[in-house]
PDB file of N, CA, C and O in Angstrom:
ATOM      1  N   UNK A   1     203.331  82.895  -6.987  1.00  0.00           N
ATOM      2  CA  UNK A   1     203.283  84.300  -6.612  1.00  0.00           C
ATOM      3  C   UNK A   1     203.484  84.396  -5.104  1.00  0.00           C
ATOM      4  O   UNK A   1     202.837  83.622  -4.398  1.00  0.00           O
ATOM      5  N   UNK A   2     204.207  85.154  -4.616  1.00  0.00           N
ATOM      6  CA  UNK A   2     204.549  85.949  -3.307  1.00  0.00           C
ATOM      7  C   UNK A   2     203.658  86.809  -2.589  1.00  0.00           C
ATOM      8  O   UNK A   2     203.136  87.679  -3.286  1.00  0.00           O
ATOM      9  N   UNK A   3     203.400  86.794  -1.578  1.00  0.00           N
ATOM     10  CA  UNK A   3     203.443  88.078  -1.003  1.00  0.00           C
ATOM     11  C   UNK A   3     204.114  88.739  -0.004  1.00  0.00           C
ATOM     12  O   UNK A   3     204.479  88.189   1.035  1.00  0.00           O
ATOM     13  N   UNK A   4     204.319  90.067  -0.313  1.00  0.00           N
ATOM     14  CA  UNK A   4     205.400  90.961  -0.037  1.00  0.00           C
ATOM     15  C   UNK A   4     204.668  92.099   0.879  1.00  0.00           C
ATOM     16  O   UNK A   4     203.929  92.944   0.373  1.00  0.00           O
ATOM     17  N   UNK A   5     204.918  92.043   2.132  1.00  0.00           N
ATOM     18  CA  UNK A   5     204.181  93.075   2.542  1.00  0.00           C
ATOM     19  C   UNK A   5     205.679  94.353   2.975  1.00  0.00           C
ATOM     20  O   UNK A   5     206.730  94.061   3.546  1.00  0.00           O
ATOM     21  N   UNK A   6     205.198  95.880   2.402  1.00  0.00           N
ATOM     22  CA  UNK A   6     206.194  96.926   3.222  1.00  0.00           C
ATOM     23  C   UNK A   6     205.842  97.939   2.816  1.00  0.00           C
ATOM     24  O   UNK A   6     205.567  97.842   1.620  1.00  0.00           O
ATOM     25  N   UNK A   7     205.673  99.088   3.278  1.00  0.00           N
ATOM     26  CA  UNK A   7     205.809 100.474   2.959  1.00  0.00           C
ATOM     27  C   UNK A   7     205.680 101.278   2.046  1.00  0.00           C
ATOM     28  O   UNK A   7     206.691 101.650   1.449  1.00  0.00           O
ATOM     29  N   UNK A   8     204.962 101.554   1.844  1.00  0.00           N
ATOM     30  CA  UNK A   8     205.270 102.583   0.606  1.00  0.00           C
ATOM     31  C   UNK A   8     205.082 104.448   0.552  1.00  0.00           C
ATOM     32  O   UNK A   8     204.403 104.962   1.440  1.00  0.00           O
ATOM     33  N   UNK A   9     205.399 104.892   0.018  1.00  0.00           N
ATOM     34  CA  UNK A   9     204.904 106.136   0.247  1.00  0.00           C
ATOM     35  C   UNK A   9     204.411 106.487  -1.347  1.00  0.00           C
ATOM     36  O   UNK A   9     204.939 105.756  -2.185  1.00  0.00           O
ATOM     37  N   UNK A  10     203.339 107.647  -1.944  1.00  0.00           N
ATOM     38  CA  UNK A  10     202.839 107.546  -3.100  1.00  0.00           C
ATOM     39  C   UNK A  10     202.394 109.368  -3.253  1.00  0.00           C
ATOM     40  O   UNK A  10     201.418 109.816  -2.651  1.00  0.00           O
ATOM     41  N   UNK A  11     203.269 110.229  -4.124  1.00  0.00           N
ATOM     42  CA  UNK A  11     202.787 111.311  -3.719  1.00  0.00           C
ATOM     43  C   UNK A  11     202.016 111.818  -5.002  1.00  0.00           C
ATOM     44  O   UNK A  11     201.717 111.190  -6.018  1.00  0.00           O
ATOM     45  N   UNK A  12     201.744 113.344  -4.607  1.00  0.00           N
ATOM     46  CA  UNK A  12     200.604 113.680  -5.818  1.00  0.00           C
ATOM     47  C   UNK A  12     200.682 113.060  -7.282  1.00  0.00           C
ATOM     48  O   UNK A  12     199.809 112.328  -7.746  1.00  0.00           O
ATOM     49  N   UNK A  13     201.951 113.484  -8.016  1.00  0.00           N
ATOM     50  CA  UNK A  13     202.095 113.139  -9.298  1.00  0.00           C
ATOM     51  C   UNK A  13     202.167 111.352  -9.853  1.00  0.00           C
ATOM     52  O   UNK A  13     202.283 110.788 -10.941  1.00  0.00           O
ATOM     53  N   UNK A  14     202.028 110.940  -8.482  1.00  0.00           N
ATOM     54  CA  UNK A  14     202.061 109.162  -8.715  1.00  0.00           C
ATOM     55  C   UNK A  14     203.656 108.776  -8.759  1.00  0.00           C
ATOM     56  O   UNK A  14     204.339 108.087  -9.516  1.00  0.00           O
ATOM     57  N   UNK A  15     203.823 109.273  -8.007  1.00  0.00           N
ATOM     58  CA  UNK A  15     205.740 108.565  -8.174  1.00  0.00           C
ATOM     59  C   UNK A  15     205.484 107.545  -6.524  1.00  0.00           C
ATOM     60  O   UNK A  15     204.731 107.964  -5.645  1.00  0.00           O
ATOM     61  N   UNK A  16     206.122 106.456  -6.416  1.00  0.00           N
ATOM     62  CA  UNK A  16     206.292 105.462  -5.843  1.00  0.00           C
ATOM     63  C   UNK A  16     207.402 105.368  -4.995  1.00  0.00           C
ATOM     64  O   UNK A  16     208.384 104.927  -5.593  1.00  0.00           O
ATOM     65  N   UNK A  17     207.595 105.625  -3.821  1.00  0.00           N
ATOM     66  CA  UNK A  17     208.913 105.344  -3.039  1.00  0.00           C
ATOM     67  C   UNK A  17     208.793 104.405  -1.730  1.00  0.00           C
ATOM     68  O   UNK A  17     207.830 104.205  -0.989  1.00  0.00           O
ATOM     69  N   UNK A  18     209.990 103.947  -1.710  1.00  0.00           N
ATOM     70  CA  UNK A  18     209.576 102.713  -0.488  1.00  0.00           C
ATOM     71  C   UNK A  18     210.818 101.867  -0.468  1.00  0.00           C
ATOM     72  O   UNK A  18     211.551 102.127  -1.422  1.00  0.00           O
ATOM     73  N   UNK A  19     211.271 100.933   0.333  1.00  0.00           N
ATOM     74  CA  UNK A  19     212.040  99.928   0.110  1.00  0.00           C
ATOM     75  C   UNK A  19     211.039  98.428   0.093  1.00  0.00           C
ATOM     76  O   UNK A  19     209.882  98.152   0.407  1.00  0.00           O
ATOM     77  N   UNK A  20     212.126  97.744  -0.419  1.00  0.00           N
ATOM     78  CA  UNK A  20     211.212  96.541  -0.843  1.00  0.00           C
ATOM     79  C   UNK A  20     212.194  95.455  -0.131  1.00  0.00           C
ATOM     80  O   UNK A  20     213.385  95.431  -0.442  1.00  0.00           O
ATOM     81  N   UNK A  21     211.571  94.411   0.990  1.00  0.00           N
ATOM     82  CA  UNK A  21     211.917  93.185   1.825  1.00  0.00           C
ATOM     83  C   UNK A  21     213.506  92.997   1.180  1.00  0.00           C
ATOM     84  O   UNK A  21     213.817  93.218   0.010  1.00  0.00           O
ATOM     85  N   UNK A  22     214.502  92.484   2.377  1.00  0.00           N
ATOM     86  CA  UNK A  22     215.314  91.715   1.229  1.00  0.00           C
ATOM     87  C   UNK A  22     215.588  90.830   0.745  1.00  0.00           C
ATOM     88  O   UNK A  22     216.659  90.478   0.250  1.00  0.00           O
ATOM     89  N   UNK A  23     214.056  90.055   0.877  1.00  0.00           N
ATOM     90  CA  UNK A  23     213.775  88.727  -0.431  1.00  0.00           C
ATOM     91  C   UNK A  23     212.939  89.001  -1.312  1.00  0.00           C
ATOM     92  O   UNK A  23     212.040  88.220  -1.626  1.00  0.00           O
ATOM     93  N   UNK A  24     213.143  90.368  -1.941  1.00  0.00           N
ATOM     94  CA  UNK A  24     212.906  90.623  -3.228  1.00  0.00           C
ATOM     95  C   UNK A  24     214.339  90.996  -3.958  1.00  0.00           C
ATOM     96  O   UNK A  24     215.284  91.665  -3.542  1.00  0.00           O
ATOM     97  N   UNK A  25     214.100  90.186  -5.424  1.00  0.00           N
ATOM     98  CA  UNK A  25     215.898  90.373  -5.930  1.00  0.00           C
ATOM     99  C   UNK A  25     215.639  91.619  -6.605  1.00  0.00           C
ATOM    100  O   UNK A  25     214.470  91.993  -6.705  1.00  0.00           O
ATOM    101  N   UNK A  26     216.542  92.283  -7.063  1.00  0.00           N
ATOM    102  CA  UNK A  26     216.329  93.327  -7.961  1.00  0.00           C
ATOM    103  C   UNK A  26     216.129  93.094  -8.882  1.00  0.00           C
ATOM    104  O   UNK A  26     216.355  91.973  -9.339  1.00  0.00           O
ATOM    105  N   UNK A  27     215.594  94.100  -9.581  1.00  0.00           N
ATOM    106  CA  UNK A  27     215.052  93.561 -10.939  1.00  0.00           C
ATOM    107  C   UNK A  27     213.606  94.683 -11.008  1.00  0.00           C
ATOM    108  O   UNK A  27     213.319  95.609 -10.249  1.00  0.00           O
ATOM    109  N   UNK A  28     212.984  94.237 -12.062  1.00  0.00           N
ATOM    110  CA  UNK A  28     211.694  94.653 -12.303  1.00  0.00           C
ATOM    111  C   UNK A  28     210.636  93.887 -12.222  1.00  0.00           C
ATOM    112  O   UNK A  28     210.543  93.078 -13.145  1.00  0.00           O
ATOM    113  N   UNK A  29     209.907  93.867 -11.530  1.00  0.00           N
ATOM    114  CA  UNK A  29     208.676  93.187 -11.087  1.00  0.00           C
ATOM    115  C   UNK A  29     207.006  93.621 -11.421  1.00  0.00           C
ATOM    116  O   UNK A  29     206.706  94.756 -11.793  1.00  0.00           O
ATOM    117  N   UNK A  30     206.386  92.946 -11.300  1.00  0.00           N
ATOM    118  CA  UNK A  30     204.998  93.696 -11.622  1.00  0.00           C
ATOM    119  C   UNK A  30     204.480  93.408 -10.432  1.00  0.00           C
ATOM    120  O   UNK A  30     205.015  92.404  -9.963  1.00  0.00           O
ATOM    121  N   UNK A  31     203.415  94.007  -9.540  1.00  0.00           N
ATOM    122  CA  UNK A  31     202.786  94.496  -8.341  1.00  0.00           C
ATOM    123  C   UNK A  31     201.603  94.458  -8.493  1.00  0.00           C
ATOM    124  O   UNK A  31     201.102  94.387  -9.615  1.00  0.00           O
ATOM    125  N   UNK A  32     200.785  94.504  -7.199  1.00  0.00           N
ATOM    126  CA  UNK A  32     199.320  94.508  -7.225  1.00  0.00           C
ATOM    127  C   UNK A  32     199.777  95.437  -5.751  1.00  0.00           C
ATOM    128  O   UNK A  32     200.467  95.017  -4.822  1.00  0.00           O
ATOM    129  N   UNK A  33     199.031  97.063  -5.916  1.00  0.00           N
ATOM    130  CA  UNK A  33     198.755  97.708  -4.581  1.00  0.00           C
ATOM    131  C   UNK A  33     197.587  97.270  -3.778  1.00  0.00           C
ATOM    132  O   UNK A  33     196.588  97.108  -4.479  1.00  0.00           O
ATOM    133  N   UNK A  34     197.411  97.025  -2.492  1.00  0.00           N
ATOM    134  CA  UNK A  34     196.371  96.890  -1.832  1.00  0.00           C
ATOM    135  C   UNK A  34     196.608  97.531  -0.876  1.00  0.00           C
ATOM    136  O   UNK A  34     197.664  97.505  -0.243  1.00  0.00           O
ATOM    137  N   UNK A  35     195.332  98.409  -0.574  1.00  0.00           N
ATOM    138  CA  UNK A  35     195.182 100.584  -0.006  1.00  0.00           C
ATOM    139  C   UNK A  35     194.422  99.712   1.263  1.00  0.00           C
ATOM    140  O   UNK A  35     193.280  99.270   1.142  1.00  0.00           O
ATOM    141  N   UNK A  36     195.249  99.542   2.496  1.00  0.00           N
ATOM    142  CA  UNK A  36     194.511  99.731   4.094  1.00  0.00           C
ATOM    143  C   UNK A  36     194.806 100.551   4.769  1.00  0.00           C
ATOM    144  O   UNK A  36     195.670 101.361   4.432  1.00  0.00           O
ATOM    145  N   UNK A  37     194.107 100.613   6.082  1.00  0.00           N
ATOM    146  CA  UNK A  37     194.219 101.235   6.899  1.00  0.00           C
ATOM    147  C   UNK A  37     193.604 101.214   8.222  1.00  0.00           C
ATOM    148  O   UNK A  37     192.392 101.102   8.408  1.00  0.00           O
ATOM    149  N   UNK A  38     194.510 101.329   9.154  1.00  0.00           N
ATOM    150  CA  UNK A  38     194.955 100.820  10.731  1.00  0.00           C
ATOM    151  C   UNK A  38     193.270 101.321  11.031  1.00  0.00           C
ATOM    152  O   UNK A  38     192.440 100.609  11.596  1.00  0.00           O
ATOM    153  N   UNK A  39     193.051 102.547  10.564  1.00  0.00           N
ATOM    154  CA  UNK A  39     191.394 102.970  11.055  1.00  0.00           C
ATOM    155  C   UNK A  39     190.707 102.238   9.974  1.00  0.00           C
ATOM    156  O   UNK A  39     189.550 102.659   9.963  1.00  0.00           O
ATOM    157  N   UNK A  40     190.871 101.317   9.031  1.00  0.00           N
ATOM    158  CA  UNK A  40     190.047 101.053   8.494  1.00  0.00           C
ATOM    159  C   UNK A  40     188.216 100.300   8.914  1.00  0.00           C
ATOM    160  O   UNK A  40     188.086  99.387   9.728  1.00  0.00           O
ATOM    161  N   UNK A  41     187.170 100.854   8.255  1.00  0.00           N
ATOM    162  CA  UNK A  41     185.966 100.675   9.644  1.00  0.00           C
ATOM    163  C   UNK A  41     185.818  99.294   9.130  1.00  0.00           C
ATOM    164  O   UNK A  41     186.039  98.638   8.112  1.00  0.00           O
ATOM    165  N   UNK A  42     185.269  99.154  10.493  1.00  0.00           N
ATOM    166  CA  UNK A  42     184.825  97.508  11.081  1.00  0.00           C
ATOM    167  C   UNK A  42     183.297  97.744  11.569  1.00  0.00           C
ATOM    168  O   UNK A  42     183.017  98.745  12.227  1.00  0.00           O
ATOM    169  N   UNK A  43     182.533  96.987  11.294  1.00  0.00           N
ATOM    170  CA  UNK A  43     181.334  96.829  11.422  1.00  0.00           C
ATOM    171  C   UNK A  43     181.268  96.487  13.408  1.00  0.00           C
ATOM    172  O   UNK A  43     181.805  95.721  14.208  1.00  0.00           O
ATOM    173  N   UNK A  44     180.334  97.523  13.425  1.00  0.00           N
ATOM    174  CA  UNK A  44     179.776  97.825  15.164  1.00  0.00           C
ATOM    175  C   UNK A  44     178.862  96.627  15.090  1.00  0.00           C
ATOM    176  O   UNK A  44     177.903  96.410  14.350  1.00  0.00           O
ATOM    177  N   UNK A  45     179.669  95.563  16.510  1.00  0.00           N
ATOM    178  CA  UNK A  45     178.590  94.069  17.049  1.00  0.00           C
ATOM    179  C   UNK A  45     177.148  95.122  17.436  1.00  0.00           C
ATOM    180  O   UNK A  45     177.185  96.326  17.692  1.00  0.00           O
ATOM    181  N   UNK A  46     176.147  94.386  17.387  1.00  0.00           N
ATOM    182  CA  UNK A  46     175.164  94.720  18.210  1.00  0.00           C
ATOM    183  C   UNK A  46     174.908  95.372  19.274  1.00  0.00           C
ATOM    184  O   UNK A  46     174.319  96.425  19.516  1.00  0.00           O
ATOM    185  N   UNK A  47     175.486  94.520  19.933  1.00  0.00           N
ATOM    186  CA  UNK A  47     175.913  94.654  21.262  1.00  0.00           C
ATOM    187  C   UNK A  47     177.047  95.478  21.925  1.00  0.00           C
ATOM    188  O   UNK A  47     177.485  95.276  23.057  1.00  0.00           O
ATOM    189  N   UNK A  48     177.387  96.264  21.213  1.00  0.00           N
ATOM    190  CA  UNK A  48     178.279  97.335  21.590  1.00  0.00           C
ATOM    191  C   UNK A  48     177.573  97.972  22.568  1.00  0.00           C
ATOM    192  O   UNK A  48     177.777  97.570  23.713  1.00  0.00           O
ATOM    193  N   UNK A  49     176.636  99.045  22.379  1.00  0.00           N
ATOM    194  CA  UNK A  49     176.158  99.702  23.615  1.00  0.00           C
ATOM    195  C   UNK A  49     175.728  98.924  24.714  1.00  0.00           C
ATOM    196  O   UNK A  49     175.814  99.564  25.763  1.00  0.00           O
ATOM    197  N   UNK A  50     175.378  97.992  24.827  1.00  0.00           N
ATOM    198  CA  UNK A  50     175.413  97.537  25.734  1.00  0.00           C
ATOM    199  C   UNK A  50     176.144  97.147  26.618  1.00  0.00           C
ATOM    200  O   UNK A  50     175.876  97.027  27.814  1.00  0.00           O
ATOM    201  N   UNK A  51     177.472  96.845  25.873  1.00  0.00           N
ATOM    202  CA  UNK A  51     178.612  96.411  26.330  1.00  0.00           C
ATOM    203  C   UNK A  51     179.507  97.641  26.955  1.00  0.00           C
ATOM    204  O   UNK A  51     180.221  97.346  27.913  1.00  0.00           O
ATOM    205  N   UNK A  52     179.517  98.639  26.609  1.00  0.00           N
ATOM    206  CA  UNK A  52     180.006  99.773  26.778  1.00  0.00           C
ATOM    207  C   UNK A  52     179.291 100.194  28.370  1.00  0.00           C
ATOM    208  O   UNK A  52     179.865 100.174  29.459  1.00  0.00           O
ATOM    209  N   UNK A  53     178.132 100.497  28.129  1.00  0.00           N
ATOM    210  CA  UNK A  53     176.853 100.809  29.822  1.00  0.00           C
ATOM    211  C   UNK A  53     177.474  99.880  30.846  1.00  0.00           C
ATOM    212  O   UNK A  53     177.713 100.265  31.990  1.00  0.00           O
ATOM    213  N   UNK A  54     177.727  98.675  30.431  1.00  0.00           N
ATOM    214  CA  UNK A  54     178.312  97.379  31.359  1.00  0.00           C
ATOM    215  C   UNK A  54     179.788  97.817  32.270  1.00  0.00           C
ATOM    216  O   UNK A  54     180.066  97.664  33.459  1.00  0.00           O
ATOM    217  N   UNK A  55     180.541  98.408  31.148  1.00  0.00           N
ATOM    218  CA  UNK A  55     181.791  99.009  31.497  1.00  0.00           C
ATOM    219  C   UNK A  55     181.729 100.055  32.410  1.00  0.00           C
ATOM    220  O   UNK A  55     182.212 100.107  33.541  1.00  0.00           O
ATOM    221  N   UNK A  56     181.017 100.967  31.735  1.00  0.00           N
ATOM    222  CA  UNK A  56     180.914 102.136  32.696  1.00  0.00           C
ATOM    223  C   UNK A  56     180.230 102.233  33.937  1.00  0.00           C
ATOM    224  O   UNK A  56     180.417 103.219  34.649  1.00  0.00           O
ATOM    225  N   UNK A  57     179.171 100.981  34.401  1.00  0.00           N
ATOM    226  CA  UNK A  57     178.543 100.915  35.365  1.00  0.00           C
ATOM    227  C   UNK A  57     179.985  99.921  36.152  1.00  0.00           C
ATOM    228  O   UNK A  57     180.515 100.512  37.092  1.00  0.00           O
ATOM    229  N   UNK A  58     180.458  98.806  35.873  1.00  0.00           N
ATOM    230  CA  UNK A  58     181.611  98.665  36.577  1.00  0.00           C
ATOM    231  C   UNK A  58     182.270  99.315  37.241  1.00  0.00           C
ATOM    232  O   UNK A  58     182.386  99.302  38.466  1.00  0.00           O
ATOM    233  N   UNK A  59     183.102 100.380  35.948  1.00  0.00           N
ATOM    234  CA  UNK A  59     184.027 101.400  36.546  1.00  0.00           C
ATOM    235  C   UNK A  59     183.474 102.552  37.397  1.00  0.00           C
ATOM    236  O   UNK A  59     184.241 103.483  37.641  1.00  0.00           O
ATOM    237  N   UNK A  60     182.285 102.583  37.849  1.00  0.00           N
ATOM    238  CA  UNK A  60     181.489 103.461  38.718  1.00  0.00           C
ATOM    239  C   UNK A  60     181.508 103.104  40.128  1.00  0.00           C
ATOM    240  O   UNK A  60     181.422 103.863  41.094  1.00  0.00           O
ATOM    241  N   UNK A  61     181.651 101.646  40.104  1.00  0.00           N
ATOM    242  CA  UNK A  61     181.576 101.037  41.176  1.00  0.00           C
ATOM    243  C   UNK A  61     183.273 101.003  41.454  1.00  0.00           C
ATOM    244  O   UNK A  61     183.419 100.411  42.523  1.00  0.00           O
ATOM    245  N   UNK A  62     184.512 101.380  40.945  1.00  0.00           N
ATOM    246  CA  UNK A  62     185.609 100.994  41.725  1.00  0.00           C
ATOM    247  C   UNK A  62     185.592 102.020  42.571  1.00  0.00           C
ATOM    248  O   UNK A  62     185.012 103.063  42.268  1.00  0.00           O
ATOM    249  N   UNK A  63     186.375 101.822  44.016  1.00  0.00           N
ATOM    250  CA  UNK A  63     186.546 102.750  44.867  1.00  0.00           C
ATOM    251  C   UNK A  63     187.533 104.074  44.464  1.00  0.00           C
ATOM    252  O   UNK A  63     188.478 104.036  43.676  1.00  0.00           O
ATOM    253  N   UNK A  64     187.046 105.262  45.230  1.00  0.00           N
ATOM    254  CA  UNK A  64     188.146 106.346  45.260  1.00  0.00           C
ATOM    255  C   UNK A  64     189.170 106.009  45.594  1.00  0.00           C
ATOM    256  O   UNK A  64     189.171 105.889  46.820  1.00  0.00           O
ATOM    257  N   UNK A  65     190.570 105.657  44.942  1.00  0.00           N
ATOM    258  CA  UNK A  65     191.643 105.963  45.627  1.00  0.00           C
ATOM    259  C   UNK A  65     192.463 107.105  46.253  1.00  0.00           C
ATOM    260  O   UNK A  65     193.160 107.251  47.257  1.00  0.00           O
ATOM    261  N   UNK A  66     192.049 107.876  45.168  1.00  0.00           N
ATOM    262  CA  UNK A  66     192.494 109.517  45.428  1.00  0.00           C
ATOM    263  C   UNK A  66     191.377 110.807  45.818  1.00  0.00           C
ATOM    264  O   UNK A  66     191.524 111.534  44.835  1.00  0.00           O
ATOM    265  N   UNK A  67     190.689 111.260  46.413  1.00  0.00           N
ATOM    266  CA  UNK A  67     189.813 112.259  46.406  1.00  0.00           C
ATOM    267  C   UNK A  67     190.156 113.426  46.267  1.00  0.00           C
ATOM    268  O   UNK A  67     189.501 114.220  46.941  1.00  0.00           O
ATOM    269  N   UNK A  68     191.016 113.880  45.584  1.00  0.00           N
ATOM    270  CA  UNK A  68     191.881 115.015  45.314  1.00  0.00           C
ATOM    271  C   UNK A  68     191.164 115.462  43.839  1.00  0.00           C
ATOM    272  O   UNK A  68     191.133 114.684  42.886  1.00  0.00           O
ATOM    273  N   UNK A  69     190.657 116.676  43.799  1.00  0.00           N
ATOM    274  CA  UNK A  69     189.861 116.885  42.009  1.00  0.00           C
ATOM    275  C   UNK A  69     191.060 116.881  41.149  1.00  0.00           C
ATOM    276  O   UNK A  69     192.210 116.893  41.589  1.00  0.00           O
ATOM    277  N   UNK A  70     190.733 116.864  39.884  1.00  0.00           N
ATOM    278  CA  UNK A  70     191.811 116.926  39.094  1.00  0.00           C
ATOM    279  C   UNK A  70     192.797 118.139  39.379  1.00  0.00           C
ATOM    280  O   UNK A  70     193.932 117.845  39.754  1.00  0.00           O
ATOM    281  N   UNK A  71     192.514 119.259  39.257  1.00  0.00           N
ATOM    282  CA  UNK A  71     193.468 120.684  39.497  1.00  0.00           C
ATOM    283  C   UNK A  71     194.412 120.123  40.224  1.00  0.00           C
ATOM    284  O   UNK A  71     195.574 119.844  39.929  1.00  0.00           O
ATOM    285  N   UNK A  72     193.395 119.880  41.885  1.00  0.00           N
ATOM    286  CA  UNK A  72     195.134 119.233  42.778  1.00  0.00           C
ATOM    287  C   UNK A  72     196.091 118.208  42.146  1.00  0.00           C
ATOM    288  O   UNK A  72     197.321 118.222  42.104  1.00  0.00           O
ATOM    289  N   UNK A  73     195.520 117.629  41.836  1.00  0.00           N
ATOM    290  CA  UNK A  73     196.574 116.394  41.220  1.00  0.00           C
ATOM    291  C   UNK A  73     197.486 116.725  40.294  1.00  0.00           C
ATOM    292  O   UNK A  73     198.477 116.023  40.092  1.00  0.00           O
ATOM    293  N   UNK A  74     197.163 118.142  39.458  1.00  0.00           N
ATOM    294  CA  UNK A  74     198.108 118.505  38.739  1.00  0.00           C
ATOM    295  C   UNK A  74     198.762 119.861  39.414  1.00  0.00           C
ATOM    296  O   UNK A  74     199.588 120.558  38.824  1.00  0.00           O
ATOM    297  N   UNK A  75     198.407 120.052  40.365  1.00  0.00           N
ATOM    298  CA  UNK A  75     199.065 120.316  40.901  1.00  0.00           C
ATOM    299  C   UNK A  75     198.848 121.988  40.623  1.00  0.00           C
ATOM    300  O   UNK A  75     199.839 122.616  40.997  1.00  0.00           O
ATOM    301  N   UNK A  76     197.814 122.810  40.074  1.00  0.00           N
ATOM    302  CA  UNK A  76     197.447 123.965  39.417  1.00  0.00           C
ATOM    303  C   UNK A  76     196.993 124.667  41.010  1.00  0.00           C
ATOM    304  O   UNK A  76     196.488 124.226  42.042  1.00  0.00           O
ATOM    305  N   UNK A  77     197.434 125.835  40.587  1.00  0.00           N
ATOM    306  CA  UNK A  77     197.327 127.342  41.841  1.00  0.00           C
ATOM    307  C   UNK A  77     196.169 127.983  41.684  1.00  0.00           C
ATOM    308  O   UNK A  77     195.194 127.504  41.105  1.00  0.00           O
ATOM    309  N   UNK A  78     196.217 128.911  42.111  1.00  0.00           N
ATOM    310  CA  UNK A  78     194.748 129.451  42.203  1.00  0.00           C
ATOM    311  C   UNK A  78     194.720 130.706  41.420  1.00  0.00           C
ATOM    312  O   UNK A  78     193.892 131.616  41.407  1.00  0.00           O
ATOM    313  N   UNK A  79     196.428 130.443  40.414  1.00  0.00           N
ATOM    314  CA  UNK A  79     195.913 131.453  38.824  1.00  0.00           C
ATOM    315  C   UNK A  79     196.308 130.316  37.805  1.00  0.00           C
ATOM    316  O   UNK A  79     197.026 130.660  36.866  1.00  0.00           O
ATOM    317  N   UNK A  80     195.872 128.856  37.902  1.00  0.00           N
ATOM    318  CA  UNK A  80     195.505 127.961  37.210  1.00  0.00           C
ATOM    319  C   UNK A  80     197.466 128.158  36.632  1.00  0.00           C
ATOM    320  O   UNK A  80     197.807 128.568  35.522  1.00  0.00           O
ATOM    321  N   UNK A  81     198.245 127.810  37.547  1.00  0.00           N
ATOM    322  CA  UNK A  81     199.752 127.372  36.856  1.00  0.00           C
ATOM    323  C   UNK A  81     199.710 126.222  37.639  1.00  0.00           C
ATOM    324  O   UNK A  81     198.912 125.959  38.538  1.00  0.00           O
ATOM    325  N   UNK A  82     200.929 125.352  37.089  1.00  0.00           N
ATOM    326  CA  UNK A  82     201.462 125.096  38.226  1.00  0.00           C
ATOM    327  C   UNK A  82     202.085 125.541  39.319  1.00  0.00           C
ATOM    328  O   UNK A  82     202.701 126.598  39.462  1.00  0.00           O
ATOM    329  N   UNK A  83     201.869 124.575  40.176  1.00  0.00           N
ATOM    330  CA  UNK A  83     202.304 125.367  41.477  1.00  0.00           C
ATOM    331  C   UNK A  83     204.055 124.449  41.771  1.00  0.00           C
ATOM    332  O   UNK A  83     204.767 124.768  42.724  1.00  0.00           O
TER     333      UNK A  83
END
């Protein structure tokens, strides 16, 4: 047995569309679907918040490069357009 990873799309009524690798021959085949997903959840380490406070106390400490508030930087007027 193979595995074949590609695409599929699957809409309400159950119809199946997709292309299939081209080292699959034609023909009729039998399949096994397996349903992921890119957000699929992952179990939070322990240590996440902590790790996170670590970050943000870092990035607290880099210097100003710019002291300009956001508005200036985008460059917004004083009837909030650009200027």
């Amino acid at each position: 047995m193979n595995e074949i990873r590609t695409r599929i799309h699957i809409v309400a009524d159950g119809t199946i569309t997709g292309h299939a690798p081209r080292e699959v021959p034609p023909g009729e085949h039998e399949a096994s679907i397996v349903l992921s997903s890119p957000y699929a959840h992952r179990p939070i380490p322990p240590d996440a918040a902590a790790r996170v406070r670590a970050l943000q106390d870092r990035l607290a400490r880099l210097p100003v490069l710019d002291p300009r508030t956001p508005d200036e930087i985008l460059g917004y007027d004083e009837n909030g357009l650009f200027g």
